[in-house]
N, C-alpha and C positions, 0 to 999 in steps of 0.2 A: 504494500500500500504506500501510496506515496505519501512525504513528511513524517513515515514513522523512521522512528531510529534503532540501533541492533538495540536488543535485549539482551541483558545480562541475570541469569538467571540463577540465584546462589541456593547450593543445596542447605538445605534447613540444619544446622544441629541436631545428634541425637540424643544431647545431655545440656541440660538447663537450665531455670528455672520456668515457671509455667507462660509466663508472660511473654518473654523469649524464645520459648518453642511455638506458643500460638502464633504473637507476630512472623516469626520468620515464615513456618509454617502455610500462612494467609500469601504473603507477599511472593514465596516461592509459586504458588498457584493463580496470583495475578501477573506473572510473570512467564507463566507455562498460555495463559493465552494471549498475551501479546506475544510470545513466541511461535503459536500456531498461525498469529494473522501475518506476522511480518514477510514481510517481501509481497502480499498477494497483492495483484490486483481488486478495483473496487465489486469487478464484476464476478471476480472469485470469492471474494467474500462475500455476494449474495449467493450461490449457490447453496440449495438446498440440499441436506444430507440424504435423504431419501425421503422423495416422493412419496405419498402427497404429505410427509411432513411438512412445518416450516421451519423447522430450526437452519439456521446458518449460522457460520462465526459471526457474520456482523450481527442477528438478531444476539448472538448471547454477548458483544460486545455490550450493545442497548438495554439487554436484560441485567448485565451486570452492574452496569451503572444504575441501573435504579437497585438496585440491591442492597446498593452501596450505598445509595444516598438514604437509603428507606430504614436499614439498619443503622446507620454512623451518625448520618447527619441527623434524625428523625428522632430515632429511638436514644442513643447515648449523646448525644449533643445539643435534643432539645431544639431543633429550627427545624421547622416544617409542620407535618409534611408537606412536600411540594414532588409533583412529580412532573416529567417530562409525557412521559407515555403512563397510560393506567391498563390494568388489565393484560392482553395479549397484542397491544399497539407495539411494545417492545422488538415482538417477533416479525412485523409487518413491515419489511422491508423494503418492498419495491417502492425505489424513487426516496427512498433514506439519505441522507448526507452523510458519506463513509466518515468524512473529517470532522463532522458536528458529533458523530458517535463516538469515536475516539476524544475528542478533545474530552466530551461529556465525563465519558469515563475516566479519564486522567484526574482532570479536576474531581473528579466524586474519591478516585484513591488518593488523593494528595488530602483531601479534607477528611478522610477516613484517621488520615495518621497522625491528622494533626488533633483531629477531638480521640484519639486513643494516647497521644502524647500527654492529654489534657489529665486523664485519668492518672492519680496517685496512686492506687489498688485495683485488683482484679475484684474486688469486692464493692468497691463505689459504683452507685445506681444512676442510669444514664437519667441525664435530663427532661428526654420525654415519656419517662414514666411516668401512667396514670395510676389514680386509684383505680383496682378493680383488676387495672391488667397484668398484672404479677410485677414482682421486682425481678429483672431479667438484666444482671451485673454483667459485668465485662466478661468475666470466661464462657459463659454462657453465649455470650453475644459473636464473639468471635470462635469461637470452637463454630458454632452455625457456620460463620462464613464457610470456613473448612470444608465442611461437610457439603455447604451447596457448591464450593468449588470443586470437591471430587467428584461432586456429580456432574458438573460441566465436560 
């Protein structure tokens, strides 16, 4: 894709503390799909995987970023919600702006690290916790990422 840059992609630690293993853990996996998209073209990243799915890289670029921003900014950082796309808009690619989806997602991982930077403890409760809807702390929050990123 054009305007991206290589990726450097560091393998995680296997001895840590918990903090430590989740972030790198996280960032090795936002790393593995900026590694899958790099080089392609815009048109290769709309390709769908199989027929009649929709998934494509660029839908889960779009899906990532709101992921990101739905968990980070939302839930632990307290601003929003605000989304881009709702629902399955994410995956509705034809005629997407490959460069507005990247940029998107950069910015949502750069504001991820920085309201995880914000965090003193794995144990301090994000900012957009309500009553009612569980206290859902930082290990929690990001181990999910994890999980939705091995599912990608």
């Amino acid at each position: 894709m054009s305007g991206m840059t290589t990726v450097e992609r560091i393998d995680p630690p296997y001895e840590g503390d918990e903090r430590t293993l989740l972030i790198a853990w996280l960032e090795f996996h936002r790393a593995t799909l900026a590694i899958k998209c790099e080089g392609l073209s815009d048109d290769q990243l709309r390709l769908r995987s199989v027929p009649p799915s929709q998934l494509s890289l660029l839908g889960l670029v779009r899906h990532m970023a709101e992921v990101e921003n739905n968990w980070f900014r939302y839930w632990l950082g307290g601003d929003g919600p605000v989304y881009r796309w709702q629902g399955d808009e994410d995956f509705a690619i034809d005629g997407a702006d490959v460069a507005e989806a990247f940029d998107y997602w950069r910015g949502e991982c750069e504001n991820a690290r920085q309201v995880v930077g914000r965090f003193t403890s794995l144990d301090d409760v994000g900012a957009g916790q309500t009553k009612g809807a569980g206290m859902q702390r930082g290990p929690w929050r990001l181990s999910g990422r994890l999980g939705k990123r091995m599912r990608v």
